[in-house]
FIPARO-52878 format. One record per residue (C-alpha): residue in three letters; z, x, y. Coordinates in steps of 0.001 Angstrom, whole numbers, padded with zeros to 6 digits, always signed. Last residue first. Layout:
# residues N
ALAZXY/...
//
This chain:
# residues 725
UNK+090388+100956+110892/UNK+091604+097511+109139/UNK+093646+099988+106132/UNK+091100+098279+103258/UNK+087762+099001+105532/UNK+088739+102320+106234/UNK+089505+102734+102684/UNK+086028+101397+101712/UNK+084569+103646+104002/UNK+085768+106737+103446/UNK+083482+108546+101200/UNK+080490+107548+104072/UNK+082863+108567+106923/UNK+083625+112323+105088/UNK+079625+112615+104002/UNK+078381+111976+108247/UNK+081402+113786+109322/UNK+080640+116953+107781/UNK+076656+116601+108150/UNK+077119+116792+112040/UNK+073908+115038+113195/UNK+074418+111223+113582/UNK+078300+111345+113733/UNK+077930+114180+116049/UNK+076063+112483+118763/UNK+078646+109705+118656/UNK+081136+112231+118943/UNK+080321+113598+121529/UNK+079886+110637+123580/UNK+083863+110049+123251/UNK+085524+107059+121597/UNK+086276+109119+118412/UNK+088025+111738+120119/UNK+090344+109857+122346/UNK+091919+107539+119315/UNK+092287+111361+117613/UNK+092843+113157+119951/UNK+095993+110822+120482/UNK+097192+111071+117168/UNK+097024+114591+116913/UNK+099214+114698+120109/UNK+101983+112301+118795/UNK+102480+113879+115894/UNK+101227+112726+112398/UNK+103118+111111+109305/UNK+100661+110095+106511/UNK+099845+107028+105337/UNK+096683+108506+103537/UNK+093768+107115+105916/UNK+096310+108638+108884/UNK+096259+111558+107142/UNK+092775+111757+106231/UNK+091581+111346+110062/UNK+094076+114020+111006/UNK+092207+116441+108719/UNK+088600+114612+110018/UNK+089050+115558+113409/UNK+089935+118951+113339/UNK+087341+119628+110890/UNK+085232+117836+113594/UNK+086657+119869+116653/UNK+086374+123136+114885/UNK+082737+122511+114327/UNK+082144+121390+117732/UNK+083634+124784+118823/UNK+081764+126862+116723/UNK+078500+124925+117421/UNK+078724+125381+121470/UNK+079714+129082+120974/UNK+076338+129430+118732/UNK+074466+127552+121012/UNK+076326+129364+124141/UNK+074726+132723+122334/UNK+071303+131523+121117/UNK+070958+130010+124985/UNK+071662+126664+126418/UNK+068356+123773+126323/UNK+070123+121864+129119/UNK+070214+118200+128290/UNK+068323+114977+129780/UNK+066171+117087+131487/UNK+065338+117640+135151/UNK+064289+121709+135178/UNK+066078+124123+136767/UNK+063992+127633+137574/UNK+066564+130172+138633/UNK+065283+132659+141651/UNK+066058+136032+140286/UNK+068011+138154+142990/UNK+067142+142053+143318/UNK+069297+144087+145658/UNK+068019+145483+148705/UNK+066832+149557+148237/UNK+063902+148000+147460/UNK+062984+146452+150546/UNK+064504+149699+152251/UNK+061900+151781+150687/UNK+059029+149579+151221/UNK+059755+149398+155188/UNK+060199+153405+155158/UNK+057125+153468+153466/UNK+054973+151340+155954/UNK+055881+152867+158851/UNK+057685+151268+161407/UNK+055724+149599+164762/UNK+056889+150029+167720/UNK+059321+147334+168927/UNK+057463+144533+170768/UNK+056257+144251+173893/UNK+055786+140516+174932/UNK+052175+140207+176806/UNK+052912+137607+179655/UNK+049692+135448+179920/UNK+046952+134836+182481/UNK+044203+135794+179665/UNK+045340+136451+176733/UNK+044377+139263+174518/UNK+044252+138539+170874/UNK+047316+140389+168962/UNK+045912+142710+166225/UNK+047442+144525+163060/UNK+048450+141109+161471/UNK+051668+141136+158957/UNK+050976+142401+155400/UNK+054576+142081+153831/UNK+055758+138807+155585/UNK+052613+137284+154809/UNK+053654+138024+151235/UNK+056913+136464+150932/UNK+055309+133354+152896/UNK+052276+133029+150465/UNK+055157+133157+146904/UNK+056920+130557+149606/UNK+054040+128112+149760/UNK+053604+128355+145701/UNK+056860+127394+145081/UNK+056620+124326+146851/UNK+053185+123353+145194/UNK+055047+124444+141666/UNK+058113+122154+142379/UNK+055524+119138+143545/UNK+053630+119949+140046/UNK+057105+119139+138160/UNK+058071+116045+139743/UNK+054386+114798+139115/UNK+054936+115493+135663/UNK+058264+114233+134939/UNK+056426+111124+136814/UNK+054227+110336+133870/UNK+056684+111619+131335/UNK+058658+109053+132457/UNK+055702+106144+132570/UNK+054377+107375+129674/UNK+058235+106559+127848/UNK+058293+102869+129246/UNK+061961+102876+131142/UNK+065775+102520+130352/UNK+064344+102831+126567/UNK+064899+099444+124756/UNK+067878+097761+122907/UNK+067070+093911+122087/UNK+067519+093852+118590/UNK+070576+095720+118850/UNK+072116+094916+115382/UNK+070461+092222+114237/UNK+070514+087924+114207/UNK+070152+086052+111467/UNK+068857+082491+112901/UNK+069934+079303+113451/UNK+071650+077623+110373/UNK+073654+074193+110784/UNK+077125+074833+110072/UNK+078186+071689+112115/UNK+079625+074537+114438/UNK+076129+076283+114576/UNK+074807+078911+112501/UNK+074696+082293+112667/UNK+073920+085139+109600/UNK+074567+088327+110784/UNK+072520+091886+110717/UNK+072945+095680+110382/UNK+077003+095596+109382/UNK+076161+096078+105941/UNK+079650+096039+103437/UNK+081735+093380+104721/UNK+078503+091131+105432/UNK+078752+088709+108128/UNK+078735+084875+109046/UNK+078968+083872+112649/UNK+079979+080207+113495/UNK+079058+079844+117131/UNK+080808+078624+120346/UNK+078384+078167+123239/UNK+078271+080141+126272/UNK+074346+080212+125875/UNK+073240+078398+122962/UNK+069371+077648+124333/UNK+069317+081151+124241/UNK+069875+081601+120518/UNK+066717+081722+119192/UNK+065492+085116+121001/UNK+068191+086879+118692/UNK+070815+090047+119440/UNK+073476+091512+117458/UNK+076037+093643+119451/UNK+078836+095536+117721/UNK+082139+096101+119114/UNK+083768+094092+115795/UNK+081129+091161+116678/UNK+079715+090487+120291/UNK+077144+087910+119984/UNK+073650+088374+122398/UNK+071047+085807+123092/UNK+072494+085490+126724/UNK+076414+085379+125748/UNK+076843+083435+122834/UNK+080701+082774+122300/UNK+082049+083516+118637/UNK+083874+081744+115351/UNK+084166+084047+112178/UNK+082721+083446+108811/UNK+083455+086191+105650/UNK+080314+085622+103808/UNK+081196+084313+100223/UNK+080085+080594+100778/UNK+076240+081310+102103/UNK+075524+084233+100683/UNK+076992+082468+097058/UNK+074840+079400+097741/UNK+071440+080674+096212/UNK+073129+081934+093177/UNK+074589+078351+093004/UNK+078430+077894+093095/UNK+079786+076278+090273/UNK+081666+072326+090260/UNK+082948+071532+086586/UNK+082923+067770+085638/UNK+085053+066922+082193/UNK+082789+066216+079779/UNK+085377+066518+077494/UNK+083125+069102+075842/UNK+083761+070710+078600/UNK+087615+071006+078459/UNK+087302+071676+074711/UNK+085039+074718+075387/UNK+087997+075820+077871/UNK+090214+075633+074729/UNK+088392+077843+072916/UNK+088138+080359+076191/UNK+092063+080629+076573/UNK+092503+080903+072707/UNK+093805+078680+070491/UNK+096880+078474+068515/UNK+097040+079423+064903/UNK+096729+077342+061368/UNK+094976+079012+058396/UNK+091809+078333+056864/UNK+090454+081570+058142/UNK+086743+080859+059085/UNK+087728+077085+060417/UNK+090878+077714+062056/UNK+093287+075115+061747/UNK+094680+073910+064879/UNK+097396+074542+067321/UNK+097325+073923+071325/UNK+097845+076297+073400/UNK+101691+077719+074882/UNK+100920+080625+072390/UNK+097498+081937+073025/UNK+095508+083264+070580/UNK+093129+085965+072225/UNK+089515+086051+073103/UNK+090189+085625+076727/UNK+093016+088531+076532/UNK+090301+090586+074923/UNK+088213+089918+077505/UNK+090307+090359+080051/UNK+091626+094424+078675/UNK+087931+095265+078727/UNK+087132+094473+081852/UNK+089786+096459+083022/UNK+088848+099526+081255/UNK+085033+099307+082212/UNK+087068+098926+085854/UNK+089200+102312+084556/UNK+086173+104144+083653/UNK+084693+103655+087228/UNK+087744+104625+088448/UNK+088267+108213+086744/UNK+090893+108376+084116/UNK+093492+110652+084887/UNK+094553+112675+082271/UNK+091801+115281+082894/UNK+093301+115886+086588/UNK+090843+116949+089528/UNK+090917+119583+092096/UNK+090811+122151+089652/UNK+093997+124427+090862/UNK+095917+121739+092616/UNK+094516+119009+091019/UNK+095717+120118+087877/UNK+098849+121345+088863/UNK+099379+117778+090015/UNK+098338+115987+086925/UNK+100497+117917+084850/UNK+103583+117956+087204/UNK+103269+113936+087048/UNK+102819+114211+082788/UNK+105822+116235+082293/UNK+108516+114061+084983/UNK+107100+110931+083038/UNK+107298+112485+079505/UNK+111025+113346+080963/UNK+111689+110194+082355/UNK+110979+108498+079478/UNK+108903+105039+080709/UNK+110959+101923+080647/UNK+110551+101817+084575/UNK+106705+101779+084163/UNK+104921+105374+085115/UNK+101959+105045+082615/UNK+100165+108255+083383/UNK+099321+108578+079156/UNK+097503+105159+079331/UNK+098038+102711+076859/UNK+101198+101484+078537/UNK+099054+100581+081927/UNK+097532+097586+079585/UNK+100143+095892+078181/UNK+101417+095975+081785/UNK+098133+094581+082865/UNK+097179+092173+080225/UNK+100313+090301+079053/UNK+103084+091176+081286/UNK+101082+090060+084314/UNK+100313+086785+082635/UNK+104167+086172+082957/UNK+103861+086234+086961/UNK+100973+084020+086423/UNK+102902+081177+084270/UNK+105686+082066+086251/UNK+104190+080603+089711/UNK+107380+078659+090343/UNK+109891+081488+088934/UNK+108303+083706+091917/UNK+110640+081592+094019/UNK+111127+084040+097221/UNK+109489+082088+099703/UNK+108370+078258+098021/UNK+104862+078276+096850/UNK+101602+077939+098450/UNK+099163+075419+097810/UNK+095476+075352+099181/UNK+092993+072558+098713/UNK+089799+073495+098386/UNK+086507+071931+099691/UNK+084229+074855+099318/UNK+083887+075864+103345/UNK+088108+075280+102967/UNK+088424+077668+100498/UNK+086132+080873+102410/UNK+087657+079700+106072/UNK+085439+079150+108811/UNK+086414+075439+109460/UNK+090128+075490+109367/UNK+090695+078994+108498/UNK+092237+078700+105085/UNK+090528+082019+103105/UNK+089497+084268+106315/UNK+092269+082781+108175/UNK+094706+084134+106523/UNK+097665+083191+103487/UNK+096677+084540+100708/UNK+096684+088225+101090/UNK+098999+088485+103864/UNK+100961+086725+100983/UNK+103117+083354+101178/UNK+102417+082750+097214/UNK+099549+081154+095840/UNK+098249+077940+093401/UNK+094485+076893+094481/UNK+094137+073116+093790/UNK+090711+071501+092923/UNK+088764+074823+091568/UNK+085766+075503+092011/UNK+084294+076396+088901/UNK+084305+079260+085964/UNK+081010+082577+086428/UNK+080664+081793+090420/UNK+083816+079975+091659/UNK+086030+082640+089345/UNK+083930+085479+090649/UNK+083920+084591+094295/UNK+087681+084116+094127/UNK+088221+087162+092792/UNK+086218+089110+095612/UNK+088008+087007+098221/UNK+091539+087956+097051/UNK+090529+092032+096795/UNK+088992+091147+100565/UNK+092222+090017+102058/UNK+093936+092561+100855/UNK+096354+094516+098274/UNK+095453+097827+098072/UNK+093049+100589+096388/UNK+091310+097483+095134/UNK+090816+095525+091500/UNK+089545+092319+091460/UNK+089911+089260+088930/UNK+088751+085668+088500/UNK+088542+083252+085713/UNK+091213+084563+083167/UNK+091812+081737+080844/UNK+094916+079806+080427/UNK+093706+076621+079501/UNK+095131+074198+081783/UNK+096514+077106+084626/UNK+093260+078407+085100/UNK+094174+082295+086301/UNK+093202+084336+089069/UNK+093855+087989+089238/UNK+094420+090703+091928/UNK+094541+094277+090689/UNK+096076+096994+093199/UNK+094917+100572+092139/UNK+098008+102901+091393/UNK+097558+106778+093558/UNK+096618+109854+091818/UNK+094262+111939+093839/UNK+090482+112161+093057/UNK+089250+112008+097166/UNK+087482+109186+096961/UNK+087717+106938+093817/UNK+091529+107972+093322/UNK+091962+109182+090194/UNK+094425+106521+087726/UNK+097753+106038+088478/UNK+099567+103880+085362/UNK+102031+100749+086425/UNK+098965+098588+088145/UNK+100433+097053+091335/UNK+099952+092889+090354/UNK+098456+090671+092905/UNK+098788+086780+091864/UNK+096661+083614+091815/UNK+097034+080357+090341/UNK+093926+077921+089561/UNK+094190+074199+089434/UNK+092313+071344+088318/UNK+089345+073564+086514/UNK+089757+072767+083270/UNK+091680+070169+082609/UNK+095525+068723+083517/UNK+097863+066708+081334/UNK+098965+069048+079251/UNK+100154+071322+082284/UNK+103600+070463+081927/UNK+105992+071934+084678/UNK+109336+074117+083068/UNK+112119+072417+085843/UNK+114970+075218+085943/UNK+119217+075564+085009/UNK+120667+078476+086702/UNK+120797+081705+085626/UNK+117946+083378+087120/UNK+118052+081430+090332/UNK+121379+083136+091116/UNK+119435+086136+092005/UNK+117463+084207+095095/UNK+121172+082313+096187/UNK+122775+086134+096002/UNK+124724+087767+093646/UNK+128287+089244+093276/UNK+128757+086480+096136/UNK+129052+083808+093229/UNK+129342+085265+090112/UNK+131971+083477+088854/UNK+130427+080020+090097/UNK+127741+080974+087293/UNK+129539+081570+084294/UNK+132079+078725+084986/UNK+135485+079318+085801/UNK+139384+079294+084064/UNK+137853+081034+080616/UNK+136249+084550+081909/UNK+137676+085159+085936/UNK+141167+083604+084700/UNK+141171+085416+081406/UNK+140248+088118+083213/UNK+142500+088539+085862/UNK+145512+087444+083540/UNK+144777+089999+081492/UNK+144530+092559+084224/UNK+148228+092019+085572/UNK+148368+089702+088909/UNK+149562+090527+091943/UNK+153025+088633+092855/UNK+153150+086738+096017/UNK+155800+087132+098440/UNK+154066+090150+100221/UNK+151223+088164+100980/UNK+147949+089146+099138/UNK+144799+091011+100497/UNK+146295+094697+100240/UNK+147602+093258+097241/UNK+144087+093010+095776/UNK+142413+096066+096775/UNK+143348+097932+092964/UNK+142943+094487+091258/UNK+139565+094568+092551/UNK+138789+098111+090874/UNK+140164+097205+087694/UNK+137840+094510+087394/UNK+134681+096007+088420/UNK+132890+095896+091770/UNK+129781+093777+092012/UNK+128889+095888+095591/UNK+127265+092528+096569/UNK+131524+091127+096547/UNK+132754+088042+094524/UNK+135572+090203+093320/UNK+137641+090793+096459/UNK+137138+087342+097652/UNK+137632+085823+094125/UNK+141052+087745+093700/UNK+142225+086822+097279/UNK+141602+083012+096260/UNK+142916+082866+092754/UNK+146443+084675+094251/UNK+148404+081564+094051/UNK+147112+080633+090766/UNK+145275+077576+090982/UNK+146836+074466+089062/UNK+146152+073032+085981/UNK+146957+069398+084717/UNK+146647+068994+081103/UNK+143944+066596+080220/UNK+144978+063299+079093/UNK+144668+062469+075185/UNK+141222+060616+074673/UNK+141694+057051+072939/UNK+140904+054986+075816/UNK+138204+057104+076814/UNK+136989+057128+073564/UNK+136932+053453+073068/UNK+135355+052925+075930/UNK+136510+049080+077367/UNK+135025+045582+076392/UNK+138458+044347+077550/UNK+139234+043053+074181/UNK+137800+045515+072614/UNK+139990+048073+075182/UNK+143324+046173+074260/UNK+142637+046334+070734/UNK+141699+049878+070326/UNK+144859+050626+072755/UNK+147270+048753+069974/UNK+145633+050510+067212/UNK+146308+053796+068485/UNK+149877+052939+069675/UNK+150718+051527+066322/UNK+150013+055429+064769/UNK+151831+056529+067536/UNK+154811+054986+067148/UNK+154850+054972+062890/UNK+154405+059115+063696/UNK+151733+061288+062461/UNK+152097+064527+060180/UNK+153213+067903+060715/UNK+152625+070287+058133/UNK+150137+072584+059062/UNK+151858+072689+062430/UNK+150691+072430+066397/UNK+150052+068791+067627/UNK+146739+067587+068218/UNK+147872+064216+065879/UNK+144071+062916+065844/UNK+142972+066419+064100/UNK+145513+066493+061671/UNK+144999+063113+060430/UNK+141443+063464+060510/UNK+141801+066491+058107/UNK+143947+064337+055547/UNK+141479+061864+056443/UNK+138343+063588+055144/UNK+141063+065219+052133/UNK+141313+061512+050928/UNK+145120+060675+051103/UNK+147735+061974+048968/UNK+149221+064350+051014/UNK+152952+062628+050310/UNK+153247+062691+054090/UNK+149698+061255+054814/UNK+150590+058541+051958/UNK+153812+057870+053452/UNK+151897+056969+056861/UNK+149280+055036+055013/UNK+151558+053446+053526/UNK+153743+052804+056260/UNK+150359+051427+058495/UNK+149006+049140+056115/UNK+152934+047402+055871/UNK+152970+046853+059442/UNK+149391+045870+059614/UNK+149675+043066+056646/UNK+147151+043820+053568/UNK+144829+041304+052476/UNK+141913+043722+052710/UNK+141331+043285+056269/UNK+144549+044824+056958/UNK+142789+047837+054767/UNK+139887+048207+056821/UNK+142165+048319+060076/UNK+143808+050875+058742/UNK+140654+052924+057813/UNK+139466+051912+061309/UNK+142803+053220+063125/UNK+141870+056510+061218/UNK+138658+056849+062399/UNK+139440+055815+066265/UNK+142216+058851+066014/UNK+139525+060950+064752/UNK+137305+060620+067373/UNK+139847+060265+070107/UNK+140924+064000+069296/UNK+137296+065538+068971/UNK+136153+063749+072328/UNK+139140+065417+073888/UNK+138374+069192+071784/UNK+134964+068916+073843/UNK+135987+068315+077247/UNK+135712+064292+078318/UNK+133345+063684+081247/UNK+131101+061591+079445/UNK+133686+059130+078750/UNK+134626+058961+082126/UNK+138415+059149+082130/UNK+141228+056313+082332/UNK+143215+056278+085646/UNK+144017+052257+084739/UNK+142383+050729+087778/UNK+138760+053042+086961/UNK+139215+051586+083371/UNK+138769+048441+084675/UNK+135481+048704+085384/UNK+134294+051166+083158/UNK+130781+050863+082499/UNK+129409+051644+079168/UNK+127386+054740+078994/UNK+128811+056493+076431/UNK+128815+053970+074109/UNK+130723+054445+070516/UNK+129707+052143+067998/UNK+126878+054209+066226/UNK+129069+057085+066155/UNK+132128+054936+064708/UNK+129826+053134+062196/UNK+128851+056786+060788/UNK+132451+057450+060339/UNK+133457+054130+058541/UNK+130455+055127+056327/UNK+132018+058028+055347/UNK+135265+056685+054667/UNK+133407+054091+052436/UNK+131617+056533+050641/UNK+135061+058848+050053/UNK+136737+056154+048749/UNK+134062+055236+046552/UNK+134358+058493+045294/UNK+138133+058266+043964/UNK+137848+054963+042591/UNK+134747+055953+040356/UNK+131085+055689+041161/UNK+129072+054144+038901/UNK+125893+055830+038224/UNK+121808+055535+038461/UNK+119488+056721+036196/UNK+115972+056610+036884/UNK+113427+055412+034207/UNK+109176+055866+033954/UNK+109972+058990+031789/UNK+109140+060847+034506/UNK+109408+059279+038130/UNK+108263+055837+039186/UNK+111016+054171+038379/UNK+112277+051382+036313/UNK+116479+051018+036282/UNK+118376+052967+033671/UNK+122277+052257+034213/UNK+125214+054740+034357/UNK+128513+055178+033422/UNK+130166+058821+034968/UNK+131175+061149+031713/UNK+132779+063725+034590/UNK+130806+066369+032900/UNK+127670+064658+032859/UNK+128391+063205+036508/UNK+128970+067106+037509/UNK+126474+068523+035689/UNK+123619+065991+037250/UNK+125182+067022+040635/UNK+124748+070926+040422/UNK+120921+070389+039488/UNK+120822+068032+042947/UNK+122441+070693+045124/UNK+124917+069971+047156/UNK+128571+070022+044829/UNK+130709+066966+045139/UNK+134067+068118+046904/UNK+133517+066595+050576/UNK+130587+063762+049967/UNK+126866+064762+051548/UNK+126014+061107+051048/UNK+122214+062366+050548/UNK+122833+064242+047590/UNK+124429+061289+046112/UNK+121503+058652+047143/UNK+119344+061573+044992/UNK+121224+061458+042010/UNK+121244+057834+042083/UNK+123798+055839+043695/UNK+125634+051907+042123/UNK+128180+049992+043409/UNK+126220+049747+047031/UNK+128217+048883+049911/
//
């Protein structure tokens, strides 16, 4: 111990009744006329003054180094051999106001023992110090340790001779044992027991419904036996709020997922990971509708994005009218094009995610690039939370800008305002200025990453910025620079590769040069020596006119195209050819009849005379205008000329029937169409004309004349495409 402290060394000490601050300290040794000494220094003056402390503060040093020694002493972790024999507690299973007691009782056996050491004998150490406790004349540290060691009720109580000896007595025994102090010194816990109605009251109140106090106590004796007493509401709660823990009490209020949130949680350390190493993925519904890109209705687009979990840049993103397969492809073609490859790709269990156009074995998008797909545990979005949390960031940020914002911390009534808006809008202009249009809104998106990109981020690095002088954390896209400046190897796909990569890839049979994809046949001479031979077939989601095919090593063979190999059932001269003949036969034939009709008309006025023959009499003949007059009295009939074509040329009346009708069936057609497109409920019947129209010749022929269709199956494609129709 020193004898003499400087200003500062007394600051430091932190003594009970010396003031704290160093200009309050040089008044107090001034006033208290402390002797000092100069001793060199570095300081002002080149001298430091430093003071002798009198009894009264040395006192209070020593007690607080005694204090400091105890902490240091104390081990936790020591093993307690024979402490398990003796009942003694774990040391690190002592409540807090335990470790308090034995604490203090340790201190104040030390101040005794510091005093036997002294010259002092124990007996006599411990009645003065005893006396001295009474008479209040001790240090006011161990006038409060006193107190605290005791843990009796009273002000004025003070400790006993017995357990003062007792104190010092176990301190020896567990030294000399090599036992925990503390858990030799720690008063025993008081047992508790469990009310007898604890477990009808936790059954009643650990319910989904998460009824309320006074409600369980209501159904509680209905639950009890009729020789135990319900309890009042204060002893409800302070069982429910001080007898359990904050999460057991809420078991069965809240399930194993919704527990999650309370419990304790692993946070995962990306500092060790570069650019590149691992890319998470999420789908996010926007919160603000926007005009539907075909028909102009509100509806939320569905925005897919793709993080880099080391530096926190946006490498991917897609927006579609839906979650899909093809949204998640898009966005990883963007990140593999404009970022890398990534080594790990971090998803949930989604349709989205999880198909074989993405993990198919040997046709799938990620496993064609070499990437090794992770999915996280069902219903633990607290796993991906660096991308759930991104969602916050951009896209919520985002929808909040916009007037249609429809987030749950929207005002309802601005809400309920801005949603009869829109629709009266639509209603009587068939658009809504408040929506913005979807081309504006991927500008919009676009925007909103960029900015993010550009941003400070707060779980990056810090450094001092070089323009502003000041210190901030770096962006996503400063601290991808330092990934590459690392050197760190990024893998891109090519232009000349993304055709190759990004073409959804499907296995199928060759059957005679021809492959059979989504009941369309493409046809090429090159693949006849594959004949009944699996194939991988690549295609375009957006041009169904050819595919790419290779073989299973992925060996290219040729693109093959749509009916290639479709020709006219015969040469066309050779059908007009015999249309002709067919047709100068019909004219011979009628010809031979016209000669017959009139034959029949001018009949011969002389029979030769035959020799050696019966002559048959006939009737005499009629005169010529009585034959004419009952000719025409016989009613007229047209002969019809039919003529072998593929179809009947009708009339200007059936054409115009034939049209009506057609139209009706399209506009038929297309209403049910749109509600099925929309999610709409249909009957039965409608939806059966519909399947049956669609497959019938008719409507092949209209879908390459009727205008109607043609523009309602061009605005719906992408839809159609989206709902797998």
């Amino acid at each position: 111990m020193k004898a003499y402290y400087s200003i500062t060394d007394l600051q430091a000490l932190e003594l009970v009744g010396l003031p704290t601050t160093r200009r309050g300290l040089e008044k107090y040794v001034l006033n208290k006329q402390f002797k000092y000494r100069e001793v060199p220094s570095r300081g002002k003056g080149g001298l430091r003054k430093e003071y002798e402390l009198n009894d009264e503060l040395t006192q209070l040093v020593v007690l607080k180094q005694m204090k400091s020694e105890l902490h240091n002493m104390v081990n936790y972790e020591q093993p307690l051999e024979i402490a398990v024999v003796q009942n003694l507690p774990n040391a690190n299973d002592l409540m807090e106001w335990q470790r308090e007691v034995a604490e203090n009782r340790l201190f104040v056996v030390r101040y005794i023992q510091n005093s036997v050491t002294s010259g002092i004998k124990k007996t006599k150490a411990v009645e003065s110090f005893i006396s001295q406790a009474v008479a209040k004349t001790l240090p006011e540290e161990m006038l409060i340790a006193v107190r605290k060691a005791n843990a009796k009720a009273g002000e004025d109580r003070t400790v006993s001779r017995r357990s003062v000896f007792d104190w010092i007595g176990a301190v020896d025994d567990a030294e000399k044992h090599k036992l925990n102090l503390l858990s030799v010194l720690a008063p025993k816990q008081r047992a508790t027991t469990l009310p007898a109605w604890a477990s009808a009251l936790l059954k009643v109140w650990g319910q989904p419904q998460k009824p309320t106090l006074t409600a369980a106590l209501e159904l509680l004796p209905s639950y009890l036996d009729s020789n135990i007493e319900c309890p009042s509401y204060a002893q409800a709660y302070r069982f429910l709020n001080e007898k359990m823990g904050n999460v057991e009490v809420q078991k069965g209020r809240m399930g194993a997922r919704e527990l999650k949130n309370i419990k304790g949680f692993i946070r995962r350390d990306t500092s060790d990971l570069f650019a590149t190493d691992v890319y998470t993925a999420d789908g996010h519904c926007f919160d603000a509708e926007i005009a539907h890109p075909i028909h102009g209705k509100p509806f939320r687009p569905e925005i897919t994005s793709i993080i880099d979990v080391a530096t926190r840049r946006i490498v991917g993103w897609s927006i579609d009218l839906s979650e899909n397969r093809w949204a998640v492809l898009d966005a990883i073609r963007m990140s593999a094009t404009e970022c890398g490859i990534p080594a790990i790709f971090y998803v949930d269990n989604g349709s989205g995610y999880k198909n074989d156009l993405l993990k198919g074995r040997t046709n799938g998008i990620l496993s064609r690039l070499n990437v090794t797909v992770s999915h996280a545990l069902p219903y633990n979005s607290q796993a991906k939370g660096l991308i759930e949390r991104s969602h916050q960031t951009l896209w919520v940020k985002a929808a909040k800008n916009l007037p249609t914002y429809i987030g749950k911390d929207m005002d309802a009534e601005a809400s309920n305002k801005t949603h009869k808006l829109t629709r009266g809008e639509i209603i009587k202009f068939g658009q809504a200025k408040s929506l913005m249009a979807w081309t504006d809104f991927v500008k919009y998106a676009e925007s909103v990453v960029e900015a993010y990109n550009h941003k400070p981020h707060s779980s990056l690095k810090r450094f001092t910025d070089p323009v502003t002088m000041k210190s901030r954390h770096m962006t996503p896209l400063e601290m991808w620079g330092i990934s590459l400046d690392q050197e760190h190897p990024i893998d891109r796909v090519d232009d000349w590769d993304v055709e190759n990569f990004f073409r959804p890839t499907v296995e199928r049979k060759v059957r005679r040069c021809e492959i059979e994809l989504f009941s369309n046949r493409y046809f090429h001479r090159d693949l006849e020596q594959y004949h009944d031979e699996l194939v991988q077939v690549g295609y375009d989601i957006h041009c169904a006119e050819k595919i790419t095919v290779r073989d299973i090593d992925g060996r290219l063979i040729c693109v093959a195209i749509w009916n290639d190999n479709k020709r006219d059932y015969f040469p066309k001269t050779v059908m007009e050819k015999a249309r002709e003949q067919r047709a100068s036969g019909r004219l011979r034939r009628l010809a031979v009849k016209q000669a017959e009709a009139v034959a029949e008309l001018n009949p011969q006025r002389v029979i030769e005379h035959l020799e050696q023959q019966t002559v048959i009499t006939f009737p005499t003949r009629r005169d010529h205008s009585s034959l004419l007059a009952e000719l025409n009295a016989l009613p007229a009939q047209k002969e019809k000329q039919i003529f072998d074509v593929k179809y009947v040329i009708p009339s200007n009346q059936t054409k115009n029937e034939i049209s009506h009708s057609n139209d009706e069936k399209v506009m038929r057609w297309v209403e049910i169409d749109q509600a099925i497109l929309n999610r709409e409920d249909i009957s039965e019947e409608d939806k059966k004309y519909w399947k049956n129209f669609q497959l019938s010749k008719a409507f092949g022929r209209l879908r390459e004349d009727d205008k109607q269709l043609q523009q309602h199956l061009e605005n719906t494609e992408q839809l159609r495409l989206s709902n797998g129709l």
